[in-house]
N, CA and C of each residue as an Amber inpcrd file, in Angstrom:
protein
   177
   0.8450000  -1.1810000   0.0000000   0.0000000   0.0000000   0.0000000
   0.8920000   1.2460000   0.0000000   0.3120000   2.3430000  -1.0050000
   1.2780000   3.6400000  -1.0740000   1.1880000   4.6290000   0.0610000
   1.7870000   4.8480000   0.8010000   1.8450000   5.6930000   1.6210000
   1.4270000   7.3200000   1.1820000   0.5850000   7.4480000   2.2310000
   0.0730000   8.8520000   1.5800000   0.8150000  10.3620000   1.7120000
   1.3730000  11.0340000   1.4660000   2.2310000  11.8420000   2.0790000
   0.9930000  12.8950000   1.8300000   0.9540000  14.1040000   3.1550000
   0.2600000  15.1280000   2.9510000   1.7380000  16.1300000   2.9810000
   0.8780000  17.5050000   2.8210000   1.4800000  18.8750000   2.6690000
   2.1370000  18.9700000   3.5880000   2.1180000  18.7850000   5.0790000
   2.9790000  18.6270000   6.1420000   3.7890000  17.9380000   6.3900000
   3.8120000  16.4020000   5.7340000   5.3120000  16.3770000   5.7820000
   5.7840000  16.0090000   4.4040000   5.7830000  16.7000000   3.2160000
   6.5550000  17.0210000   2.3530000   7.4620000  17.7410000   2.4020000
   7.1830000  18.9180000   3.1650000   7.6280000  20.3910000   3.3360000
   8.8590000  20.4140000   4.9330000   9.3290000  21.3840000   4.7010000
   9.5080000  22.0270000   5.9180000   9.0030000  22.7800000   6.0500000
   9.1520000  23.4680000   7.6740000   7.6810000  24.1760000   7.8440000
   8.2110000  25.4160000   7.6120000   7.6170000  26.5870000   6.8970000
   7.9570000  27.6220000   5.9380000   8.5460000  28.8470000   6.5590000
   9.3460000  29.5160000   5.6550000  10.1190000  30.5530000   6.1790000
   9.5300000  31.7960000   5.7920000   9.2430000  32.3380000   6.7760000
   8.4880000  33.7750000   6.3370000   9.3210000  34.7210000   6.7240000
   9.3680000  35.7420000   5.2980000   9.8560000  37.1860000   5.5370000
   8.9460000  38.1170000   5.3790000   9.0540000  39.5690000   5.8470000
   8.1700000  40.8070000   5.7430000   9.6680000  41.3680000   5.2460000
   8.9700000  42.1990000   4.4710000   9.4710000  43.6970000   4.0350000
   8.3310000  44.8240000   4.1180000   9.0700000  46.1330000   4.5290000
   8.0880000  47.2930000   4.8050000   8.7090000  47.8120000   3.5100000
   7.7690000  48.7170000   2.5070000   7.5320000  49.7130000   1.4940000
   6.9220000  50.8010000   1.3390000   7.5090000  51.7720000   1.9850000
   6.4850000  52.6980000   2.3010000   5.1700000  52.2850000   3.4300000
   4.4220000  52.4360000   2.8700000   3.0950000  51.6230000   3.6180000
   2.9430000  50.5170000   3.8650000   3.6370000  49.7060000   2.4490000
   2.8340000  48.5100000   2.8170000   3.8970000  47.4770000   2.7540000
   3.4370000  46.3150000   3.9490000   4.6340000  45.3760000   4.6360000
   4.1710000  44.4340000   3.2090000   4.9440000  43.8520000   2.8500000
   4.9700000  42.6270000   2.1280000   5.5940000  41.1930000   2.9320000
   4.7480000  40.0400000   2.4010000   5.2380000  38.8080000   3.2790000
   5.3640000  37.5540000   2.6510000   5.9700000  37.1930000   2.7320000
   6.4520000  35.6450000   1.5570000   6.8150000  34.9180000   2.4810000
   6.0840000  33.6030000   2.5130000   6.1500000  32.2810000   2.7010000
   7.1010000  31.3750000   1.6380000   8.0920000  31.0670000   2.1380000
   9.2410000  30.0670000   1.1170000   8.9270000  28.8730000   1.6770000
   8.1590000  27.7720000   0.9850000   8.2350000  26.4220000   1.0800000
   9.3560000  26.0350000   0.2520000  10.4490000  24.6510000   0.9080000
  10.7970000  23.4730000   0.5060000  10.9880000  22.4540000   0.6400000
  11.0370000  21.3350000   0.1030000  10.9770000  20.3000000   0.2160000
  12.2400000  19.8530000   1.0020000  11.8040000  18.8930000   2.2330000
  12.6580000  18.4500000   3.2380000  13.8790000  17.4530000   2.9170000
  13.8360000  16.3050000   1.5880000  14.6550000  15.7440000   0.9950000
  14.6860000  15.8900000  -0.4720000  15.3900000  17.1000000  -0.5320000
  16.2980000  17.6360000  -1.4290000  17.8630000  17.0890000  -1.6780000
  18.3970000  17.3320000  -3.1230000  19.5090000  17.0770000  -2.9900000
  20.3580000  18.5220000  -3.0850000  19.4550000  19.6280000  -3.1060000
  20.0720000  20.6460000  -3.3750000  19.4540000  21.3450000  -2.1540000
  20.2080000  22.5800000  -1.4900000  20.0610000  23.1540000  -0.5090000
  19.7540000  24.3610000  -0.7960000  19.0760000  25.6460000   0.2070000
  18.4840000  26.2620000  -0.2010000  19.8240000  27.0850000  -0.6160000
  20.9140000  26.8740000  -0.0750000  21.7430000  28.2120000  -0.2730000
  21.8190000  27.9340000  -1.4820000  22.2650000  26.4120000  -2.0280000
  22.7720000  25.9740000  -3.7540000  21.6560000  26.1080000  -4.5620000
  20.2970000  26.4240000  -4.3530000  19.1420000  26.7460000  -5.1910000
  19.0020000  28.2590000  -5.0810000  19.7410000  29.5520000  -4.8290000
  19.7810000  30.4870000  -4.3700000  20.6330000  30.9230000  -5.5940000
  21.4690000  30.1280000  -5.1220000  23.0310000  30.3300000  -6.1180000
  22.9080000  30.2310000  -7.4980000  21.9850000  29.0920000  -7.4460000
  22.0490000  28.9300000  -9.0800000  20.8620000  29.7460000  -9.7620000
  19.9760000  29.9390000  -9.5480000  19.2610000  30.4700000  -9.8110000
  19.7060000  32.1480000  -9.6230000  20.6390000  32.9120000  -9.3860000
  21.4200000  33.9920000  -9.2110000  22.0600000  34.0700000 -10.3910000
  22.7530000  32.8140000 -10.9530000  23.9360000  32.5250000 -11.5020000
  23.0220000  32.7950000 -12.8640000  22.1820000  31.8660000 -13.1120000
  21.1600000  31.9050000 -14.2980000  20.8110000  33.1120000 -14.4000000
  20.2730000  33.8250000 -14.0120000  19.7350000  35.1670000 -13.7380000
  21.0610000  36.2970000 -14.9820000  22.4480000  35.5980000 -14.0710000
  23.2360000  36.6810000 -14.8280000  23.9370000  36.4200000 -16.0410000
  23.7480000  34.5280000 -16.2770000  23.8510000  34.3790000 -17.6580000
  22.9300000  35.3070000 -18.3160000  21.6270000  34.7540000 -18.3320000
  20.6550000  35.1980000 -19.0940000  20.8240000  37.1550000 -19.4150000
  21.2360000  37.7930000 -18.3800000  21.3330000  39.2710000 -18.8220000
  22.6560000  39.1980000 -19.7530000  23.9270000  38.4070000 -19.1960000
  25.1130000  38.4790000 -20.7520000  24.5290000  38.3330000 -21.5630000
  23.6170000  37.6480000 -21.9410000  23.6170000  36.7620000 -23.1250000
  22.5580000  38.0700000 -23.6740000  22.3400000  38.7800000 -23.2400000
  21.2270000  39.5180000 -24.3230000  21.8450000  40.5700000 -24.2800000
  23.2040000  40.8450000 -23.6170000  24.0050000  42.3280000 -23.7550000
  24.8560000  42.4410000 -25.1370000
């Protein structure tokens, strides 16, 4: 029988930031997945890294 996994334990339990903007606070919830082979710093990184290919490449 398949084991059922819910939303709670797929996840770790989520990292919330606020930012204030003038008026208004903004707030983001970062879910990820607890067995990963990539970590949040190395999914940070690369996705940074991509970011600044992609602007060379159209300069």
């Amino acid at each position: 029988m398949q084991e059922d996994r819910t939303f709670e334990n797929k996840f770790a339990p989520p990292v919330r930031s606020e930012k204030k903007i003038g008026n208004t606070t903004f707030t983001v919830n970062s879910f990820f997945l607890e067995q990963t082979k990539d970590g949040v710093v190395s999914k940070i990184e690369r996705l940074i890294k991509d970011d600044v290919r992609k602007k060379a490449a159209t300069i």
